[in-house]
N, C-alpha and C positions, 0 to 999 in steps of 0.2 A: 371857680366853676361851680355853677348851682347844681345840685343834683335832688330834685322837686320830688323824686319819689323816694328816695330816702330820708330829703328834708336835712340835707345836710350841705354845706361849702366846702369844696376842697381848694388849696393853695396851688395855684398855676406857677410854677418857674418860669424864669425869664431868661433869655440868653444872656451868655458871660457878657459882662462887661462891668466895670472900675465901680469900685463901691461911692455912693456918695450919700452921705445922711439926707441931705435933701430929696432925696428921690427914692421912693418907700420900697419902688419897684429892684434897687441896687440890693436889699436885702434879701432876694427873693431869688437869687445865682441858681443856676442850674449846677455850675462845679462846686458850687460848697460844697464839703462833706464834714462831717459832726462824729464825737464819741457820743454812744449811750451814755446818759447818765439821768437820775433824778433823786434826786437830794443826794441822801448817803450813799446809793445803788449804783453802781455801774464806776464807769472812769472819767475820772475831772474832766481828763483833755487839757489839753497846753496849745495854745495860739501856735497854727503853724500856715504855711503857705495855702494847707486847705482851708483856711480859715480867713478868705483877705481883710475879713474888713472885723480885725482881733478889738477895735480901741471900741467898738459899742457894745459890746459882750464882756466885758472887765475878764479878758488873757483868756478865759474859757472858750474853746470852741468844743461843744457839748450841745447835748438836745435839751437840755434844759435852758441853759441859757440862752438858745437862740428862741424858742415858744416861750419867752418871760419879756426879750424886746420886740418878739412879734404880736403878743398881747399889749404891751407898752405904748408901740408906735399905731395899735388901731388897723391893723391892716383890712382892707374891704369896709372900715369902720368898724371891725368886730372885733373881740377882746376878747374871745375866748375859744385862742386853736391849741390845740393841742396836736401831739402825736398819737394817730390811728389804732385803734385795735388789730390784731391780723384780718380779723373779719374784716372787718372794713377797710384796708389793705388789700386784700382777696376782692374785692366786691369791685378794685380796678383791675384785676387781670383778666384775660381771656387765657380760655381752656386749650384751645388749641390753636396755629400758623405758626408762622418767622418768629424769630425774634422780634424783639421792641415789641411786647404782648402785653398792651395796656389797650385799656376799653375806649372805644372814638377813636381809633390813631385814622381810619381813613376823615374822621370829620378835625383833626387836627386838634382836638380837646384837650390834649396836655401835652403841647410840644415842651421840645426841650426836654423830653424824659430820658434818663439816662439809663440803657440797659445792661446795670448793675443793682446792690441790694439797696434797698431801702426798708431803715427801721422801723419797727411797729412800738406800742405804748407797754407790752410786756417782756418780763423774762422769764428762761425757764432757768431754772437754776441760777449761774452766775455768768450768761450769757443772753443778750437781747434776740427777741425773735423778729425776723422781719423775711421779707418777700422779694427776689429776685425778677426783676423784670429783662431779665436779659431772654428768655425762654417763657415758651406760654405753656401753661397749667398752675391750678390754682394749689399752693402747698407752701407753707411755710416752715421755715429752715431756723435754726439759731446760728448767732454769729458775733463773735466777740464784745463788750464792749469797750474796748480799746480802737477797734478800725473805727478807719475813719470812712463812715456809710453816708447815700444821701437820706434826707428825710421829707415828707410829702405832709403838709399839716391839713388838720382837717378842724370843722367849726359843728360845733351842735345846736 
């Protein structure tokens, strides 16, 4: 999804379904979920069931190594997503309604959002900061990195 006034791409999830290398879109699950990690920081992650499709990530399911094959494989054609700032994390919630309180939900702009946390690009101490989309307001929380969270990639 283009977003023209900040000049940035964000990563659209796709609904579950069976991973297959051939299909760019299979790497892009809405149930994945990832440990923090980048390089030394955070936790490896060990290939588990949140992780289906463990053999194109070499055993790590971690945010690093899924933003290394999602630069890899070219996704949109672009080669350089990364994980979010909070800012920019924050710049998809809405302030206030229901649940599921991401920006567009009546134009259906990022279906497939799951409303639980999704991690952002820092930490504060020895825990990753990220943004709960389960509840609208804009605030970000820290949260382990050993869970297993989803993550939303964004492109500059």
């Amino acid at each position: 999804m283009i977003d023209t006034q900040k000049n940035v791409t964000w990563e659209v999830k796709q609904p579950a379904m069976d991973f297959n290398p051939n299909n760019l879109a299979s790497y892009h699950v809405t149930t994945d979920r990832f440990t923090w990690y980048n390089g030394s920081i955070g936790s490896p992650g060990i290939a588990t069931t949140q992780c289906k499709y463990k053999s194109y990530i070499s055993d790590n399911c971690n945010t690093q190594a899924f933003v290394t094959v999602v630069n890899r494989k070219g996704w949109c054609g672009l080669s350089n997503w990364k994980l979010p700032s909070p800012t920019q994390l924050l710049d998809l919630k809405t302030e206030t309604g229901a649940a599921h309180s991401i920006i567009g939900n009546e134009f259906n702009l990022f279906p497939n959002t799951q409303n639980d946390v999704y991690y952002s690009n820092e930490l504060a101490g020895y825990e990753a900061k990220g943004a709960s989309f389960a509840y609208p307001g804009k605030y970000i929380d820290v949260y382990t990195t050993q869970s297993y969270r989803n993550v939303r990639l964004i492109s500059e």
